[in-house]
N, C-alpha and C positions, 0 to 999 in steps of 0.2 A: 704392449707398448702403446704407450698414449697419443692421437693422431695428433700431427700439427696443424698446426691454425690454417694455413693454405689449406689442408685436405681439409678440415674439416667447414671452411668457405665455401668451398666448392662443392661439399656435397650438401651445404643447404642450400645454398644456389640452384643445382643442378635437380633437387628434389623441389623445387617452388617452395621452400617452408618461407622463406620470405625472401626479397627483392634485393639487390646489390642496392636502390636508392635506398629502405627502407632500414637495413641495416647501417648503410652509412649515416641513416635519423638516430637513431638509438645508440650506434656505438663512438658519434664524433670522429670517425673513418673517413676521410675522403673518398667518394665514387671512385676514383680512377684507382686507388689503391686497393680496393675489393675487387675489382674489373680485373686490374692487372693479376692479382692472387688467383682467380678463378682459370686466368687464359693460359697463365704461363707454369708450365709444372715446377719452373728453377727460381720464381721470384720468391721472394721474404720485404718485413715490414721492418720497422723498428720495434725495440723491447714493448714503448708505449703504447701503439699501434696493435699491436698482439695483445698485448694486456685488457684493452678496450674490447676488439675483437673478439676475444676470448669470456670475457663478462658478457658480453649480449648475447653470444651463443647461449652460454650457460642457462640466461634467462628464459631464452626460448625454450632450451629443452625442457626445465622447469617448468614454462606453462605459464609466464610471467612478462613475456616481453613488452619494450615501451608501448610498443605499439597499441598491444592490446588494452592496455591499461588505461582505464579512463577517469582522472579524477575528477574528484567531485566540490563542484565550485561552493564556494561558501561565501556570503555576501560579507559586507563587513559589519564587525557589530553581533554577526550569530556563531553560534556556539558548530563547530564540525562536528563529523564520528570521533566516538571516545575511543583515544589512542593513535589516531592518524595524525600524524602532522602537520603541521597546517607552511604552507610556500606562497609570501604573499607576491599576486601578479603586478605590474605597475602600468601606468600609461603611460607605455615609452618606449620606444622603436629603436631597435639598431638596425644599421641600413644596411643592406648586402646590395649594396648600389654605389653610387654617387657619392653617398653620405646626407645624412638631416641633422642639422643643428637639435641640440637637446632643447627641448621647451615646456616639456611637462614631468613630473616622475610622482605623482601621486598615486598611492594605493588606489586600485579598482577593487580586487577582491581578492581570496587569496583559494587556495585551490589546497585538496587534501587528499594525501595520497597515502596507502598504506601502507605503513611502517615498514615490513619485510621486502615492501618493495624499494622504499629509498634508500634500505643499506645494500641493495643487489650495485646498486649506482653508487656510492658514494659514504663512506666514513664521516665527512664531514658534520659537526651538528646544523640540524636543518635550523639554526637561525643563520647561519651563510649564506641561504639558498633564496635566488630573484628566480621570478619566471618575468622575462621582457619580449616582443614582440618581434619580429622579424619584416624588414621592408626593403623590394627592392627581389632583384633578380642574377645580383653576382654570386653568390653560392649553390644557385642550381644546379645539378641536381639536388645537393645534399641538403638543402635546406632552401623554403619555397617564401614567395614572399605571404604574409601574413603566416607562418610558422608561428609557435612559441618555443624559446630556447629558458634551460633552466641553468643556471648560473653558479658555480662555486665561489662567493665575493672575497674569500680566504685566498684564492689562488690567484697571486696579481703579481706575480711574478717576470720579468723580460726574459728569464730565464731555460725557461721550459719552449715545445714545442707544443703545436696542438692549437684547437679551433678556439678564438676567445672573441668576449664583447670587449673594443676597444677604445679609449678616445682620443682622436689625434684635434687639436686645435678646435675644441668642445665641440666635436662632431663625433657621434657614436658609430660604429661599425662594428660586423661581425663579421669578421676574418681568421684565417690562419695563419701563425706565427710563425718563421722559419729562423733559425741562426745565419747570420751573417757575416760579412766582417765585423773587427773587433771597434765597436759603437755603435752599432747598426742592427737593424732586425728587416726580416723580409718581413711585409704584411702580401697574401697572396690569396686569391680569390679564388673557388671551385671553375666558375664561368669563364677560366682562362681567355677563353678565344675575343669575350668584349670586353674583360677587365685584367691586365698584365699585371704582373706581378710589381711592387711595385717597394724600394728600400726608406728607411728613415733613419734619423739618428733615434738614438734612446732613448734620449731625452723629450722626442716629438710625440712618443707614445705611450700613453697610460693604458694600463692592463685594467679593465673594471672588474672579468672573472673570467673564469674557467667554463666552457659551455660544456654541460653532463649528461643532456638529455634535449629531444626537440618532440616534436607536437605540434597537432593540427591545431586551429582559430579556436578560441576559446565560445 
């Protein structure tokens, strides 16, 4: 019988193969939902949440995880490794804060990572894929300021749950999406305790992408 996703949480948890933060980097998990999996024998997640979870385990055991994975920057203008594809970075911040007005989105450079490792993450063709910058301190744990988040720009949906770059009144953010009442969406922060959860109409909030992966400062 194949374990479930709590046990098997928990016994990489419990064996230090990696960190309840650093899992929550790689699989777009909230801390407190890996925390909670770990503490409580009776909890469960959602399908989505499992799904993620269950992909970054896999990676690890594989030998693959985000973590360890270091891609390789490639300036603009030069040619990457043959066959990697190439994920352009931009200058441009989403705030896990306050919020920053958008003011720059120019290509910096783009970063190249290999192939077998981007479809462990994601079906998507890598021309969907942003990597954007992270600012600010309301997603701690799961995501630190100067982070990099990589982006699915295909998934811009109100529909879905899950952690996205968002823009409410051309102001960028990386938050989490929750269902709401019907016109409404929760946008809701890791950092609970200095940034509350907080509701919109539908209309207030454009989806930019789908966050699929995070990482240190380039």
């Amino acid at each position: 019988m194949s374990k479930s996703i709590r046990d098997r949480v928990a016994e990489a948890l419990d064996a230090k193969i990696i960190s309840a933060t650093d899992l929550s980097k790689i699989s777009g998990v909230s801390h407190s939902v890996i925390v909670n999996l770990k503490r409580r024998p009776a909890s469960s997640t959602s399908t989505e949440n499992g799904e993620r979870l269950r992909a970054a385990l896999d990676a690890l055991d594989s030998g693959a995880s985000c973590i360890a994975v270091q891609p390789e920057r490639v300036e603009i203008g030069e040619v990457g490794p043959e066959g990697y594809p190439l994920v352009q970075v931009y200058d441009l911040r989403a705030s896990a804060g306050d919020g920053a007005v958008v003011d720059a989105e120019d290509v910096r450079c783009t970063l190249a990572f290999p192939p077998d490792y981007l479809r462990r993450i994601t079906s998507t063709n890598p021309a969907n894929l942003t990597i954007i910058s992270v600012k600010g301190d309301s997603m701690e744990p799961t995501l630190s300021d100067d982070d990099i988040v990589m982006l699915d720009m295909s998934k811009t949906s109100l529909g879905y749950e899950g952690l996205f770059v968002i823009r409410i009144y051309d102001v960028l953010h990386v938050k989490r999406l929750s269902h709401s009442r019907p016109g409404h969406v929760m946008v809701i922060s890791d950092n609970r305790d200095r940034y509350p959860p907080r509701e919109y109409s539908v209309d207030e909030v454009e989806v930019v992408g789908k966050v699929l992966w995070a990482g240190g400062k380039i």
